[in-house]
RODREN-214391 format. One line per 5 residues: their letters; for each residue x, y, z of C-alpha. Coordinates in nm, 4 decimals. Layout:
A) X,Y,Z; ...
END
This chain:
XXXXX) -2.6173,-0.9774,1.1589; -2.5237,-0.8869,0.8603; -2.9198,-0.7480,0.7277; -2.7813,-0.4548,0.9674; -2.7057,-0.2017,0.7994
XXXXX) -2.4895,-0.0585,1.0700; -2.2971,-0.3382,1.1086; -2.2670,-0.5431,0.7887; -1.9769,-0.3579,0.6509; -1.7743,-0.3942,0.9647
XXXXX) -1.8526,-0.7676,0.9734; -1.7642,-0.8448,0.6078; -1.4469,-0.6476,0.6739; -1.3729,-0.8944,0.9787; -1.4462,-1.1890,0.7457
XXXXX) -1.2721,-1.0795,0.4927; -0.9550,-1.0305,0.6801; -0.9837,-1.2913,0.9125; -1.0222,-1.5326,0.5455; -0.6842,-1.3558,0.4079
XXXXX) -0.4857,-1.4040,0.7086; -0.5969,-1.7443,0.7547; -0.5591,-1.8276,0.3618; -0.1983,-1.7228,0.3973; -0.1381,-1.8802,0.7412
XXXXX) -0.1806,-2.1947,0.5495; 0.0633,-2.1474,0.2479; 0.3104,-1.9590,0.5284; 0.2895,-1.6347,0.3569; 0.3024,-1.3165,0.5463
XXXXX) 0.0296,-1.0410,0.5445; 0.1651,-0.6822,0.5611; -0.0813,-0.4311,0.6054; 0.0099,-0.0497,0.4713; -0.1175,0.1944,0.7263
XXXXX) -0.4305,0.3520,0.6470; -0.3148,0.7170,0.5412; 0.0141,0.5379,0.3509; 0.0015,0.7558,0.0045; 0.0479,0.4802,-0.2687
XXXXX) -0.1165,0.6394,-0.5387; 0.0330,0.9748,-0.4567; 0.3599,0.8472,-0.4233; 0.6024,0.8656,-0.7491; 0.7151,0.5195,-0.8009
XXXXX) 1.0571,0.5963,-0.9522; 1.2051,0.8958,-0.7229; 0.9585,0.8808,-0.3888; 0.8063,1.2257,-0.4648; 0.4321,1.3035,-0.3073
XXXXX) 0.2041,1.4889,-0.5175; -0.0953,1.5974,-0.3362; -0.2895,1.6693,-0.6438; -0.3643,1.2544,-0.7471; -0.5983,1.2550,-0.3686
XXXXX) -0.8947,1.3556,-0.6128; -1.0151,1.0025,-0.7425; -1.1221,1.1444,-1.0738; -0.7408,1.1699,-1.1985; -0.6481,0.8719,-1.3329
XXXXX) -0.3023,0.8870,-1.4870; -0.0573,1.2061,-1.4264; 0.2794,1.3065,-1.4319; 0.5835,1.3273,-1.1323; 0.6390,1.7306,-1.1066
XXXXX) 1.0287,1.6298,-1.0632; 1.1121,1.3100,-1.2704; 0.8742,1.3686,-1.4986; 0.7595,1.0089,-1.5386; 0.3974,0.9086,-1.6058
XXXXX) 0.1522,0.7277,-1.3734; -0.1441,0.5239,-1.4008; -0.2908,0.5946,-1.0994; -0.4017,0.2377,-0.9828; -0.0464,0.0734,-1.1276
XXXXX) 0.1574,0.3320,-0.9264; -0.0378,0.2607,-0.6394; 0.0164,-0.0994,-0.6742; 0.3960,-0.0767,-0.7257; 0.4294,0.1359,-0.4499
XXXXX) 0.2563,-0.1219,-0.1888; 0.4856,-0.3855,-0.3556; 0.7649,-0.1941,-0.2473; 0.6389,-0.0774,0.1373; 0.5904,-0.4777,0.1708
XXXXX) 0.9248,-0.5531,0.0535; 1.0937,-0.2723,0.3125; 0.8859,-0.4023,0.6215; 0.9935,-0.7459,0.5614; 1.3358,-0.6898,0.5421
XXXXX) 1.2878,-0.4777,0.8353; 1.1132,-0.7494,1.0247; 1.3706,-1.0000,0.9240; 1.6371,-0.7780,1.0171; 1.8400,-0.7478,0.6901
XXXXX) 1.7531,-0.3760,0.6394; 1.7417,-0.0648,0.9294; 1.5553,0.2142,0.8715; 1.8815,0.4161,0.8435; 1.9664,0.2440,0.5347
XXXXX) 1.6533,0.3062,0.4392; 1.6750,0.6706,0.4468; 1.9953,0.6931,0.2484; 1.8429,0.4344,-0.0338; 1.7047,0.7758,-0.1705
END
C-alpha cells in the first residue's frame, strides 16, 4: 500500500503515530499533541507575543517587536511546545485552570 502514491504519506503518518503512542504507552509517558494551527515558531518565548512575519520558512532567527529578545526560529518553536505540553498537563491533572492561566501573563 504504501507504492501508492496517494496513500503512502497518510499510512506512514498512521505508523508513525500509532509507533509513538505505543512507544510511550510502554514507558507510561503521555503524548500531547499541539493543534495543528498552534503558532510555536511565531510565538515569543519570553513575553507570549505573535509575530506574523516568522510564517515565511525562509526566516530563520528574528527578533520579538516588544521584548526585543532574539529567536532561532526552530529553538523558539521547540520551547514553546515544551511549554503548551507542560500547561495541558497540568490542566489535565487538574492543578492549573485556564483562568490562572490567563493571568500567568
Amino acid at each position: 500500500m504504501v507504492k501508492n502514491h496517494n496513500l503512502a504519506k497518510a499510512i506512514s503518518n498512521a505508523s508513525f503515530w500509532d509507533m509513538i503512542c505505543y512507544k510511550a504507552e510502554r514507558r507510561v509517558i503521555r503524548v500531547i499533541l499541539a493543534g495543528r494551527f498552534y503558532p510555536s515558531s511565531q510565538l515569543c518565548s519570553v513575553c507570549n507575543t505573535v509575530n506574523k512575519k516568522v510564517k515565511d520558512l525562509s526566516i530563520r532567527e528574528c527578533e520579538c517587536e516588544k521584548c526585543f529578545t532574539i529567536h532561532d526560529r526552530d529553538f523558539n518553536a521547540a520551547i514553546n511546545l515544551r511549554n503548551y505540553g507542560k500547561i495541558a498537563l497540568a490542566q489535565r491533572l487538574g492543578e492549573v485552570t485556564p483562568e490562572k492561566i490567563a493571568t500567568v501573563d
